[in-house]
N, C-alpha and C positions, 0 to 999 in steps of 0.2 A: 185258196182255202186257208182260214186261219187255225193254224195248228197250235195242241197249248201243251207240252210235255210237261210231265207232273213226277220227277226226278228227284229223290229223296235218298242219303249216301254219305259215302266219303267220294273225295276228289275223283278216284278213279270209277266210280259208281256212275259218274256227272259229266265228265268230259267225254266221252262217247258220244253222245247225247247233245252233245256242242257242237261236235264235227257233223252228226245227222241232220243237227237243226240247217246247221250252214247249207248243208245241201240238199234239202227240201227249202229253202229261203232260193237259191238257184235254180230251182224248179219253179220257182213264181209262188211258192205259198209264203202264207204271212207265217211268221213262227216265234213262239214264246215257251220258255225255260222257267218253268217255275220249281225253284230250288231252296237252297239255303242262303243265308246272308254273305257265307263265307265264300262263295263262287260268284258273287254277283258280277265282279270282275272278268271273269274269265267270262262269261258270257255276253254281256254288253260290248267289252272288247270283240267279239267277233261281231256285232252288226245285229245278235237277237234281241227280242224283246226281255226282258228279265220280270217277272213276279217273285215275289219272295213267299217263303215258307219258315217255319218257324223250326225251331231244332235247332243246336250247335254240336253235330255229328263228330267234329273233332274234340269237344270236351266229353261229349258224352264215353268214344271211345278211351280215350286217356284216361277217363275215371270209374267206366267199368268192366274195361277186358281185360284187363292186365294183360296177362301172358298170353290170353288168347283161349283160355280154357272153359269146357261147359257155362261152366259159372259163369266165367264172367259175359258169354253170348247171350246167358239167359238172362243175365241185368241188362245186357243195354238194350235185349229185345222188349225187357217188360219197360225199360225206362221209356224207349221208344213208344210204347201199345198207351203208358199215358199221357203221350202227348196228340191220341189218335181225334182226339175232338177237336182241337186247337189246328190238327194238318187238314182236315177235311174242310174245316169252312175258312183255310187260305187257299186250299185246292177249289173247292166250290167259287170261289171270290176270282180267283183267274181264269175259272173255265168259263164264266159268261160270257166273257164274246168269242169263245172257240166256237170251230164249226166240229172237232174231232178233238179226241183226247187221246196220247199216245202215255200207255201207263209202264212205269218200270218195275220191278221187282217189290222193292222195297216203298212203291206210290199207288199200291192194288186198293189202298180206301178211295183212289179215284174213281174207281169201279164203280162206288154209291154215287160218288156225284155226278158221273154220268144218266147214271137211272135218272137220278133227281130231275136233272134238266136235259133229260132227251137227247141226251146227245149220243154219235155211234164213239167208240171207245176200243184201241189195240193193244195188246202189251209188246212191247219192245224190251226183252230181257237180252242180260247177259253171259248167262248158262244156263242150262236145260233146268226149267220146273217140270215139265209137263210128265207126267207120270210113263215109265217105259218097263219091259221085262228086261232090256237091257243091259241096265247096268242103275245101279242102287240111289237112292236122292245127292245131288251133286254136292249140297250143302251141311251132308249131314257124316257120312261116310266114304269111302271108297272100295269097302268089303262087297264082295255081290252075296245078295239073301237070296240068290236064284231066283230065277223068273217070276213067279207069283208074290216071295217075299219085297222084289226092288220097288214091282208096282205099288206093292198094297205099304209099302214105307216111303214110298214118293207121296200118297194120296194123303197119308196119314201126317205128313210134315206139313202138305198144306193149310191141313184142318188143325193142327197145333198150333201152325204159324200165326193163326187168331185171332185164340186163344186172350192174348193182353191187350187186342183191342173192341172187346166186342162191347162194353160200356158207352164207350164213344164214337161205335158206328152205328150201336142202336138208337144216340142221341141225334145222330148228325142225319140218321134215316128219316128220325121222326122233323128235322128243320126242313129236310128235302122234301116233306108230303109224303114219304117212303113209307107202307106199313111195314113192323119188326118181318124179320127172316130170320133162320139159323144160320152158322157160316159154315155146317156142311150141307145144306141146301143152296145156298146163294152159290159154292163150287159147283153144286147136281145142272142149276142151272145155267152157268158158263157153259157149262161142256157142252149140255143140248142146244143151246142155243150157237154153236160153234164158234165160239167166241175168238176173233184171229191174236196169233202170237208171231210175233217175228222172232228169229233167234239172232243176232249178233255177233258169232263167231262161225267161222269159217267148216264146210261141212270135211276138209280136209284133214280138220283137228279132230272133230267129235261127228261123225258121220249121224245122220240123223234116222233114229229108230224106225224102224219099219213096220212098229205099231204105233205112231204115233198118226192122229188124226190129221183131214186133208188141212185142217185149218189152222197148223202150227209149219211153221217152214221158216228152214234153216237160212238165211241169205247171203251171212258172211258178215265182216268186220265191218262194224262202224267205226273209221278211223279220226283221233282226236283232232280237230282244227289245225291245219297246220300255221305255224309261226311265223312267215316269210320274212319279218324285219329280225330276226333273232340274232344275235352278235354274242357269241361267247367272251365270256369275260378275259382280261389278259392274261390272269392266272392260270385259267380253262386252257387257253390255245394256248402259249408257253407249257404246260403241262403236258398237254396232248404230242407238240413238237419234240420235245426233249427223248424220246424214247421209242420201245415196244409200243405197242395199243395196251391199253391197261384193261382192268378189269373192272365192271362197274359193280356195286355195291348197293343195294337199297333196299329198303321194307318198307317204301312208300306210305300208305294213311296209318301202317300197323303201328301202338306204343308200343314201351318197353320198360318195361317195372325201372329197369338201373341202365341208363343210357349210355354212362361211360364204363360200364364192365362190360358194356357190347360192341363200343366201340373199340375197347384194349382186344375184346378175341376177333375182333375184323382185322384190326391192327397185327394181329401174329398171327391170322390164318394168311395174309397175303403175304406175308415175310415166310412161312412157311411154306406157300405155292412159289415162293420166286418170283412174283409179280407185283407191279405198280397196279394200282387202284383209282378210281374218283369215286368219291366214297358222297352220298345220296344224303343230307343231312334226314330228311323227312320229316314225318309227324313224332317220330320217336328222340330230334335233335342228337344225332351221332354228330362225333367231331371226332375224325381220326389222323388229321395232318401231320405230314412227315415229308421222308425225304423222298418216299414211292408213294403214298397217298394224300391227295388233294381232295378235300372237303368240297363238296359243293352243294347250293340249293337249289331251286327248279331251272332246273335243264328242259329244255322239249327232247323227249324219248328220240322221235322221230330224227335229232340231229345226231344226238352222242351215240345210241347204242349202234350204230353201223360203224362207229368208231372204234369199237371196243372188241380186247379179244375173246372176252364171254360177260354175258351180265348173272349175276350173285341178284336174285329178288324173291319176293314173300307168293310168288305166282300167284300176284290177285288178277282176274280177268283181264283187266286193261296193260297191266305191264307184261303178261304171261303175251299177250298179242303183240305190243311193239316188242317183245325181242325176236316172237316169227317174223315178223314183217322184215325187222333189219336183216333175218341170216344169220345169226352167232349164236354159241352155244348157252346154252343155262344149264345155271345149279340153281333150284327153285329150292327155297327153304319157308315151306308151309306151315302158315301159324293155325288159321279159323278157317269157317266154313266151308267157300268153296278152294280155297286154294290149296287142300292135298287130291281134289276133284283135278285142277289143272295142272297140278305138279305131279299127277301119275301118268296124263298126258303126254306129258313133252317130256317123259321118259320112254313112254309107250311108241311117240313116235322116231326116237332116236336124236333126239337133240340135244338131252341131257343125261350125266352118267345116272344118277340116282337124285333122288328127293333126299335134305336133308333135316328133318322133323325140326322145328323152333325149338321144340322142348329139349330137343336132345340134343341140341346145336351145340359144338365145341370149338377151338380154335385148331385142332385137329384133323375133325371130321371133314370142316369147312376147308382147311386148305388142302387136304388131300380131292376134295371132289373138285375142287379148281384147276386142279394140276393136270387132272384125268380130262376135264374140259378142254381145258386149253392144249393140251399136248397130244390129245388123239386126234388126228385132221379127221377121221370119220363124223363125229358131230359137228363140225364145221360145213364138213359135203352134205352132211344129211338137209341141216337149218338152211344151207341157201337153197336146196331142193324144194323143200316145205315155203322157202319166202318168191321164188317161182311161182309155185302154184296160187297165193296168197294174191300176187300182183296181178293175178286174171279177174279175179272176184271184184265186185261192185254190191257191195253190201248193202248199202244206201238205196242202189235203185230196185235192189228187191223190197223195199219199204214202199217205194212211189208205185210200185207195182200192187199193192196191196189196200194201195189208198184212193187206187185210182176207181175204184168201184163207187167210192165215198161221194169222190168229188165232182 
């Protein structure tokens, strides 16, 4: 079966999505990643098909979230919503010779081009959309509006979520042969139609609502391709040898208005915690080398963080999973959408002392929760508890299981 994922994102949005591909490509299906320019690599490099899509997610982020604040989520969602007629007909141009389209979060205008060209269509998210009494839109808050208010603010983000694209999918419906819809009909319709969702993380994290329909199921982690030829640099393993385990440091895709005033309070939160660090250059370019922290740039998660005595990250979905997966503790310092979603988590499940908010980030606050991390063996028992359970799940083949009706 030729499978065509239609992945739209930052790095961590996409590389999920590459470890899945790989392993539906294992299962004997044809499979192709149609993404942004700037992954093209990471996916060819694994043996997928690659399509391109248009976006540069990494300048758009840099240039309109700043800190991470309403505002700036609401720029690069509208920046996003005008680029929604330009993703539909690179989305539509690579699903012709799909036989299925596997849709992510952030690539729901595949939804029309499936209608368009007949095709069947699943979404493969990476935290709960689907509306629950149980606990409040992932993306949006972490306060509960109790049961009637979570549902009816789950339903109501998806029908905002739209909102800045409905120009260009009333364009791209009408290229399709598609007649106009509303985009809160076009949801009335998914849900009648039971439209299937896979979820992509683990139900031992976020156990999955018990009013949610038969047609959304939890599977478990899509884990990123792993690296097999990967050789740490000299500096890396000298680093790694010389001491303790350090601590790792990162905010992955997230910017940062002033990049070296973040890296001076990483710099004195780990002088403050006591600990050596390797410190995550990322999208935000920290540079904090010294005589306890080494600078480094893409590392595969999957080698270092089982190295480390706790990893320090922005708990976006995909790094919030490899540090369950390695076993060590987190201090999750959530900036946007969903990551105070996932850094009330891994609080909730005891792997981490407390969340510490972006905004309210200090060199302080940071190295006091590090200390508490590293120093209480309780979140160390807890995380390799939680990475036990993790290493039973096969996330992946609740996907093939899903598909297999299709095919």
């Amino acid at each position: 079966m030729r499978i065509v994922t239609l992945a739209v994102g930052s790095r961590g949005d996409v590389a999920p999505y590459v470890g899945l591909g790989v392993r539906l490509q294992q299962a004997g299906h044809e499979v192709t990643i149609a993404t942004h320019a700037l992954f093209e690599q990471m996916v060819t490099g694994h043996g997928l098909g690659y399509a391109t899509l248009p976006l540069d997610t990494r300048e758009e982020l840099l240039a309109k979230a700043g800190s991470g604040s309403l505002t700036g989520i609401l720029a690069v969602n509208r920046s996003v919503g005008a680029q929604a007629l330009p993703l539909g007909r690179a989305m539509a141009e690579a699903a012709r010779q799909a036989d299925v389209l596997l849709l992510t979060p952030a690539g729901w205008i595949g939804g029309h081009v499936a209608e368009g060209l007949g095709l069947p269509s699943m979404g493969v998210y990476l935290q709960p959309m689907t509306p629950t009494r149980e606990f409040p839109p992932s993306t949006v808050t972490t306060r509960s509006l109790g049961p009637r208010g979570n549902r009816a603010a789950a339903r109501a983000v998806l029908e905002w979520g739209q909102q800045p694209y409905k120009s260009g999918v009333r364009t791209l419906r009408a290229e399709l042969g598609l007649p106009p819809i509303g985009h809160r009909q076009w949801l009335r319709d998914l849900d009648a139609a039971g439209w299937p969702i896979c979820y992509g993380y683990s139900p031992h994290v976020v156990p999955q609502p018990a009013d949610w329909p038969s047609s959304c199921t939890t599977v478990g982690y899509w884990w990123p391709a792993p690296e097999p030829a990967y050789t740490p640099s000299p500096e890396l393993a000298t680093f790694l040898a010389a001491g303790p385990p350090p601590v790792y440091v990162g905010f992955g895709s997230m910017p940062a208005r002033d990049s070296r005033a973040l890296s001076a309070l990483v710099r004195q939160a780990v002088r403050d915690a006591g600990v050596r660090a390797v410190l995550s250059a990322g999208w935000a370019g920290l540079d904090g080398s010294g005589d306890d922290v080494l600078t480094v740039a893409d590392v595969p998660h999957e080698w270092l963080f089982p190295r480390m005595a706790a990893v320090v990250h922005h708990a976006g979905a995909g790094t919030t999973a490899a540090g369950l997966r390695a076993g060590v503790p987190a201090v999750p310092v959530p900036l946007m959408v969903d990551q105070p979603f996932w850094a009330r988590r891994l609080v909730g499940l005891g792997v981490a002392p407390a969340a510490v908010p972006f905004r309210r980030l200090t060199a302080s606050r940071l190295g006091a929760a590090i200390r508490e991390a590293v120093g209480n063996p309780g979140y160390r028992r807890r995380a390799e508890e939680v990475a036990a359970a993790l290493s039973q799940e096969d996330g992946a083949a609740g996907v093939l299981r899903a598909l297999a009706p299709i095919s």
